[in-house]
C-alpha positions in Angstrom: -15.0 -21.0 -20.4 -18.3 -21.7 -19.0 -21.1 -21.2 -20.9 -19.5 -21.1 -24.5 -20.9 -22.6 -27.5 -19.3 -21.9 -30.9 -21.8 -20.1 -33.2 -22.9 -21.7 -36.1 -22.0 -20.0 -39.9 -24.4 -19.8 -42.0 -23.7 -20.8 -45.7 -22.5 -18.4 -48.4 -24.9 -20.2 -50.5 -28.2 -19.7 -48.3 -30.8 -17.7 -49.3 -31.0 -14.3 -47.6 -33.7 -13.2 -44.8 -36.1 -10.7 -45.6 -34.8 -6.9 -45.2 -31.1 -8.6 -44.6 -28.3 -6.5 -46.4 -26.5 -9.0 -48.5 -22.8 -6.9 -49.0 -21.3 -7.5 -52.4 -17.4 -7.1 -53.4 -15.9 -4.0 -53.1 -15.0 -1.9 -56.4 -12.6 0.9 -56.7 -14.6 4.4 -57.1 -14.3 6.8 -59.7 -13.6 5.9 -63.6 -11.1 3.3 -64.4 -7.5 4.4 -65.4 -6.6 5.6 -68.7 -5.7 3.6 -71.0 -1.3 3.8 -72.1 -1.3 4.8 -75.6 2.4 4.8 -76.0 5.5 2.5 -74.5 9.2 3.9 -74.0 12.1 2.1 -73.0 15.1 3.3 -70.6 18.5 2.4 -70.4 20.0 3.7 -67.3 23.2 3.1 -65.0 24.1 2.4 -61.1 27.6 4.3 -60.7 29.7 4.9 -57.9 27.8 4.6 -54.4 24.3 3.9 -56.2 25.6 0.3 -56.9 24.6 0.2 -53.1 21.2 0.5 -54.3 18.5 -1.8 -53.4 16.2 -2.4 -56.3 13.2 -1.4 -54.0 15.3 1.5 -53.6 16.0 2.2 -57.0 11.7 1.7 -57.7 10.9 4.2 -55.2 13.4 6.5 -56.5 12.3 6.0 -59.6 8.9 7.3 -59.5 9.4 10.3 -57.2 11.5 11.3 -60.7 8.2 10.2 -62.6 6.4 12.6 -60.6 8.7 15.6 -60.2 9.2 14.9 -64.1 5.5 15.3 -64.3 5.6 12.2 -66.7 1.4 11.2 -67.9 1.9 7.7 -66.4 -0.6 5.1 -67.2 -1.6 2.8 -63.9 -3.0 -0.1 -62.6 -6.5 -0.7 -61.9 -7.6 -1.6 -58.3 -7.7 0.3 -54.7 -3.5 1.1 -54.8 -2.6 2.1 -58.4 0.7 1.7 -59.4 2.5 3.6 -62.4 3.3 0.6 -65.3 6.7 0.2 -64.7 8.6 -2.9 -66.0 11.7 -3.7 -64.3 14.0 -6.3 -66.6 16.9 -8.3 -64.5 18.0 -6.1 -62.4 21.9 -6.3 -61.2 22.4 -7.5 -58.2 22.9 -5.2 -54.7 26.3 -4.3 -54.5 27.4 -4.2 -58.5 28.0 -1.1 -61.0 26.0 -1.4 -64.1 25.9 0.6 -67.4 22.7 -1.3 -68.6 19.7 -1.8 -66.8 16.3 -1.3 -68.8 12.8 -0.7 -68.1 9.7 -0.1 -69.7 6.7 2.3 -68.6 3.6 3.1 -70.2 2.5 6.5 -71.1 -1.6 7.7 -71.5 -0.3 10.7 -73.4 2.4 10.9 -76.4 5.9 12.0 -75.6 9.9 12.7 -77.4 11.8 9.5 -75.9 14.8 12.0 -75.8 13.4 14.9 -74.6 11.5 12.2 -71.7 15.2 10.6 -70.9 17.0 14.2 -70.1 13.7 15.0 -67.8 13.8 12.0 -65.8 17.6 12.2 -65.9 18.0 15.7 -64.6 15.3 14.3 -61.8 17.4 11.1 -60.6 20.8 11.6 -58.6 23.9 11.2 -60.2 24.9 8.1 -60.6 21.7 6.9 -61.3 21.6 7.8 -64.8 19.6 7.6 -67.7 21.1 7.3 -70.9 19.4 5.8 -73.5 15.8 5.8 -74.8 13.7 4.5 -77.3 10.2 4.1 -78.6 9.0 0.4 -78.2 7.8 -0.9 -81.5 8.6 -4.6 -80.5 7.4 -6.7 -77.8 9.5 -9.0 -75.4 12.1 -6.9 -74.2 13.0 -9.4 -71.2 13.9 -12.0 -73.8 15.9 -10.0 -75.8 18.0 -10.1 -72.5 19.8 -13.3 -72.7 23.6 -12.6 -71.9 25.2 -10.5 -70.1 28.6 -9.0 -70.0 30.5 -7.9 -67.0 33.5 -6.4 -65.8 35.2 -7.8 -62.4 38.4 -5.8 -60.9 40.6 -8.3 -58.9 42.9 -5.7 -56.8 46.0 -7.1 -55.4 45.3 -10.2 -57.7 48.9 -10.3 -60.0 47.6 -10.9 -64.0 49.2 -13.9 -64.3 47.6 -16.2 -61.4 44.3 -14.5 -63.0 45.1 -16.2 -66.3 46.0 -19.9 -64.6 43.1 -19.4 -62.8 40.8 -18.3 -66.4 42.2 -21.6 -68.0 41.5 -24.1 -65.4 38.2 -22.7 -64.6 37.0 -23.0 -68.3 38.6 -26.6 -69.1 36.2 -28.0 -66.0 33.5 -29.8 -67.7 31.3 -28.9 -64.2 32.3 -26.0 -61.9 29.6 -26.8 -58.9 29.6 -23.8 -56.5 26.8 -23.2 -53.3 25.0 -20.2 -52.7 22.5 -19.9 -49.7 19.0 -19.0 -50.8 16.0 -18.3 -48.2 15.3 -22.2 -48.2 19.2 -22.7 -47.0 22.3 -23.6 -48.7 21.9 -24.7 -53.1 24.4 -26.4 -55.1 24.8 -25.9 -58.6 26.9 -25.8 -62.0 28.5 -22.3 -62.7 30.2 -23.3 -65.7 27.7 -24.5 -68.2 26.2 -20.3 -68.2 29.7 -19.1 -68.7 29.4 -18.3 -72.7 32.9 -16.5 -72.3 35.7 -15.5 -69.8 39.3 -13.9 -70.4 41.8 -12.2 -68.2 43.0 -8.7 -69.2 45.3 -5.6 -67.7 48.9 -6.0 -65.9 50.0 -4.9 -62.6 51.6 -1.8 -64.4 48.0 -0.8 -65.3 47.4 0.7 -61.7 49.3 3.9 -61.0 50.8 2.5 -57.6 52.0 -0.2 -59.9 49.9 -3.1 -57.5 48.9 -5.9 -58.8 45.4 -5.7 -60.4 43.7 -8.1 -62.6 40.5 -7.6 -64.9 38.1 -10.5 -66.1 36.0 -9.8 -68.5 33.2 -12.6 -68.3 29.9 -13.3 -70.6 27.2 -15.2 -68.4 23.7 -16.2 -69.8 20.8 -16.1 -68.2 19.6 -19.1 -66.9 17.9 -20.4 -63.9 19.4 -20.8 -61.4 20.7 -17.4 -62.1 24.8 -17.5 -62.1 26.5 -14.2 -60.9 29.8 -12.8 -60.7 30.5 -13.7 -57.6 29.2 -17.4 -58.6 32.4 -17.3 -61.1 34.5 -16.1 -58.3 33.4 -18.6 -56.4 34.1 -21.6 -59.1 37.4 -19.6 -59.4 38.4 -20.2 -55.9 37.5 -23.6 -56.3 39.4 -24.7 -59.6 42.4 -22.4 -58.8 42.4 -21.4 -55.6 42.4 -18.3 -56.4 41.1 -15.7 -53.0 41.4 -12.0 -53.6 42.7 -10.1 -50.9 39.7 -7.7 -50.7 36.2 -7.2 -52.3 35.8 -7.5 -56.5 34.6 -4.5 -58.2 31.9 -5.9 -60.6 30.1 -3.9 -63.0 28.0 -4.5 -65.8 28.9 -3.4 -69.2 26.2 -4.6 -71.4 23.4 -7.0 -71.7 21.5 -8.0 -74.6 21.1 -10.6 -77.4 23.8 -13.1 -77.1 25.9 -14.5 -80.2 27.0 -18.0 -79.4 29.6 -18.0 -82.1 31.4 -14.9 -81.0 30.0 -14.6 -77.6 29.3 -10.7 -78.8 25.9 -9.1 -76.6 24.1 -6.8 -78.7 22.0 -3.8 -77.8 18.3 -5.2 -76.8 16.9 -1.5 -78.2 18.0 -2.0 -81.6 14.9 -4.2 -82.7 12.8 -0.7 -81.5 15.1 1.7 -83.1 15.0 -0.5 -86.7 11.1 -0.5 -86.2 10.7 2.9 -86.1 13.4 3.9 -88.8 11.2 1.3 -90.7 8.0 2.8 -90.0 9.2 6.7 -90.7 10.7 5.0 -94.1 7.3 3.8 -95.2 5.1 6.7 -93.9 7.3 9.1 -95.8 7.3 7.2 -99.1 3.5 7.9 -100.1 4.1 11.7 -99.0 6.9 11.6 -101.2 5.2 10.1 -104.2 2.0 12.4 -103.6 4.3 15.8 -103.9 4.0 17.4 -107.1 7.4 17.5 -109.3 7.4 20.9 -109.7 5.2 23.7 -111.3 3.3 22.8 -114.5 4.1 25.7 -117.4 0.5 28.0 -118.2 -1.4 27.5 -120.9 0.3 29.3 -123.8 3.7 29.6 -122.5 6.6 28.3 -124.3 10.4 28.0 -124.1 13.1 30.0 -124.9 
């Protein structure tokens, strides 16, 4: 390393040398974006193999069907636009779901409807999308504080899934682990648990084997508890082990009633908006109609 010397930086802050070309930062070219003029909300499902799906899978998926649906999607600003796209709590890799929302941003006016069977009919099956709305509301992620799932237990006999319901929710503190990226975490799984019941008999299968079905209602809290958190609390309280893989799917999320531990559709509030809105711009057409026609001068009645 003979003969090296580090080379001094100058400032950022100096003053600039006569005919030096000071750069400045970088902007995208060409006109900014268009602005999103209109907001719709999806409902879709992950069925059969889909539940496989990554949710980077799902994205990517998701906007070749934007495209091939030809769908006016507003973007981001910046040198890699991205369509407006916002993903709410995705299920977990591995689970069934018949609710998972999203929200996109449109620069041009469209049906909701007439939008869901396009982007349907441009998604695989399984990957469906069956519900859509208008957004009138704001805040749709915190609309989405419960959810409700459904876990099949096969080879798990109905009874030892009830003994197992009952000692689970009579634990004041149901601590489970879970390894996360920073190792292994501890925490409570039973404080989220809003409800959880046992239902179906081992006649419900047609091979007549044992199969047991919870049905459980978990908030959403952070840490986030899962299914297979409960499972996990189950094994602990009542030792109760499956003999092979649960089959979880989600049935719902939503707006959570702590009295009755009911989830309620999260697109209702959008839906009641616009029925609102239709209600109101109708009424001042209505009142401007005429009643009917006036008689002409010099007519009179039979």
């Amino acid at each position: 390393m003979r003969g090296w010397r580090p080379v001094a930086r100058p400032h950022t802050d100096a003053p600039s040398h006569q005919g030096e070309v000071t750069l400045g930062k970088r902007q995208p070219e060409g006109p900014p974006p268009a602005s999103a003029v209109q907001r719709i909300r999806l409902r879709y499902t992950k069925r059969g193999r889909l539940r496989f799906t990554s949710h980077r899978d799902f994205q990517r998926a998701f906007e070749r069907a934007l495209r091939r649906a030809e769908v006016p999607m507003a973007y981001s600003a910046g040198f890699t636009p991205h369509p407006k796209v916002s993903y709410a709590n995705a299920a977990p890799t591995g689970t069934g779901s018949e609710a998972e929302y999203l929200e996109i941003q449109l620069t041009e006016r469209r049906d909701p409807d007439i939008l869901r069977k396009l982007l349907d009919a441009s998604l695989p099956a399984g990957l469906d999308v069956i519900d859509s709305v208008e957004a009138h509301t704001s805040g749709l992620a915190d609309r989405l504080q419960a959810s409700v799932w459904e876990i099949r237990l096969d080879g798990v006999p109905a009874e030892a899934a009830e003994c197992a319901v009952e000692a689970f929710l009579a634990a004041e503190e149901v601590l489970v682990e879970r390894r996360t990226k920073n190792g292994m975490r501890t925490f409570d799984a039973r404080a989220a648990v809003a409800r959880l019941e046992a239902a179906g008999r081992e006649g419900d299968r047609p091979d007549g084997d044992a199969c047991a079905i919870l049905r459980l209602v978990v908030r959403h809290v952070t840490p986030a508890v899962r299914p297979d958190d409960v499972l996990s609390g189950l094994r602990a309280t009542a030792d109760l082990a499956p003999p092979v893989p649960a089959a979880v799917t989600r049935l719902a999320q939503g707006l959570l009633d702590e009295e009755t531990g009911a989830v309620t559709d999260p697109l209702t509030p959008d839906r009641d908006a616009a029925t609102a809105a239709t209600s109101t711009a109708a009424g001042p057409s209505a009142a401007k109609a005429p009643s009917g026609p006036s008689p002409a001068a010099g007519e009179g009645t039979a």
